[in-house]
N, C-alpha and C positions, 0 to 999 in steps of 0.2 A: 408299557402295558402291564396290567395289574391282572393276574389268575389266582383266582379263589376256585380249592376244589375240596372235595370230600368224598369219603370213601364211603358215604350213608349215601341211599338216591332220596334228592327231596329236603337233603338238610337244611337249607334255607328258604326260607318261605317268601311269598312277594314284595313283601313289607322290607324282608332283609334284602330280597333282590333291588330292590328300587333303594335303599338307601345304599347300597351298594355300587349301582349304575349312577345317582348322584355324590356318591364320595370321588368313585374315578374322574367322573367329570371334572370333581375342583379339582383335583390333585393335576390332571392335565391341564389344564386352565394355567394352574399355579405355573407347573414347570414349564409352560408356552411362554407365559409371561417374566416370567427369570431368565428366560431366554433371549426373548427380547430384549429386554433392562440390560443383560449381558453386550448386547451386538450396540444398544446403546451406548453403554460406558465405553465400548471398544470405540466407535466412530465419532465420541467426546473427545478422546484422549488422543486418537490419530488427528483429529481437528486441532486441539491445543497445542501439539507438537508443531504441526504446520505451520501456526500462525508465531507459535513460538522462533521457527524456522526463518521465514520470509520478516519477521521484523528486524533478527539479526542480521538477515541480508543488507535490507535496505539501511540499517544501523552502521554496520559497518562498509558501504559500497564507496568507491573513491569518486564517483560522480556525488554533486548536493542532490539533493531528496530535497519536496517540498510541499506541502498541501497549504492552499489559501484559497480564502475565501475571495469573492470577486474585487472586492475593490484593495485586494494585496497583505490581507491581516492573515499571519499565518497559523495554520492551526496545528499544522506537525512538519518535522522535521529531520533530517540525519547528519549527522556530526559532521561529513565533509562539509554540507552549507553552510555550518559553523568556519570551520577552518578555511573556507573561498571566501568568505565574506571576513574575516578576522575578527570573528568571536571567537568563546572561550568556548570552545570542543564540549566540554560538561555542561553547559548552560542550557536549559531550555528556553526557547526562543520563542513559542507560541504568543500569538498578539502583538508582534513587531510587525511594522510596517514597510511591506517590502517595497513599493514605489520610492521610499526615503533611500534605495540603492540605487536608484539609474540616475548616472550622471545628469541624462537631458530626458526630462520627464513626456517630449514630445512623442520619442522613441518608443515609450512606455503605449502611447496613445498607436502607435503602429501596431503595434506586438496586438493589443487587443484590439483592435479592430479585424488582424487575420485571425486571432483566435473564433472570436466570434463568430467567421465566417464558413470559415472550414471546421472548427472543431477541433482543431490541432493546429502546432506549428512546429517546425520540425529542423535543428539547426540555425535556427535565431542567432544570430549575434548579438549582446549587448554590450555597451560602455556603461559599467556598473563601479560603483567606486565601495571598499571595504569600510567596516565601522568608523575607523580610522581615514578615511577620506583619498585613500591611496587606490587609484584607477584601477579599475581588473575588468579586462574582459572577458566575458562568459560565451557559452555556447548554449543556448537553452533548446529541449524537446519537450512540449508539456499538450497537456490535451484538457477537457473541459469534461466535468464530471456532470451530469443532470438528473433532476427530480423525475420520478415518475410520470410527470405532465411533459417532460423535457426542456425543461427551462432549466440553464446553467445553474448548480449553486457554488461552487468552486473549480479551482484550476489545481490540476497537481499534475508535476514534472520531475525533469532531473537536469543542473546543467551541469556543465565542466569548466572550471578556470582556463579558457586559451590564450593567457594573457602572453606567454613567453612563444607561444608560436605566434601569436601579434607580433609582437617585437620583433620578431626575427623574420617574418616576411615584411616589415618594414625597412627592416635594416634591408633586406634584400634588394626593394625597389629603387632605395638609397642608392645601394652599390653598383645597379644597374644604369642609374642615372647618370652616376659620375662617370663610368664606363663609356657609355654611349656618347658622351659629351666632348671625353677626350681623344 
């Protein structure tokens, strides 16, 4: 608040009163609006740390990260799905086609049809085979992203290599067979 006084009664006349009553106006105006701008640039900055924040997550999470579009073309990705699948960890992978990793592509046809259905699927198994063509299976949780009409446009998830705990509940069944046998 702005006070203009003076020790004469009547020193300023209407003319100076009114340009007076419209100077404080801008000047509050101004400083409401710097204010604002202020509380903006603040909840920019807490925004861009955020996103700064949650990309490093999922950049560095030990589950693969994945976003694709529906028919497998990927559009983003996190370094584990590099390293589950045996790419090159530094590689950007967007536009690879991810149906080219399930061993039996029928499987693939399952996965999306519960997707479809439910909207999620939760614990999937796959028989996925790395660039390199060497088996790994996966655990996948992924859900189904939609348009504001709600028509699907991509799928995005996370899974986990469970190939060594394959292996070793197989080996198990093994050992239980022969067990039982003898």
């Amino acid at each position: 608040a702005f006070t203009f006084y003076s020790d004469y009664p009547d020193f300023f006349d209407d003319a100076e009163i009114k340009l007076l009553d419209e100077l404080a106006m801008d000047i509050s105006f101004a400083m409401e609006y710097a204010e604002k701008e202020a509380g903006r640039k603040r909840a920019d900055k807490a925004l861009h740390e955020s996103e700064h924040k949650f990309r490093e997550t999922i950049k560095y999470l030990d589950e693969g990260y994945y976003s694709c579009m529906m028919d497998g073309i990927v559009l983003g990705h996190n370094e584990a799905f590099n390293r589950i699948l045996g790419l090159d960890i530094s590689e950007d992978m967007k536009g690879l086609k991810l149906p080219d990793f399930w061993l039996n592509p029928d499987d693939r046809k399952v996965y999306l049809q519960e997707l479809m259905t439910s909207g999620f699927i939760t614990n999937f198994v796959i028989n996925a085979k790395t660039i390199g063509g060497e088996k790994v299976v996966v655990m996948v949780n992924s859900h189904l992203v939609k348009d504001e009409r709600g028509e699907p446009v991509r799928i995005e998830g996370t899974f986990t290599d469970f190939t060594r705990l394959k292996l070793i509940e197989e080996a198990l069944k093994e050992s239980e067979t022969k067990y039982r046998t003898c």
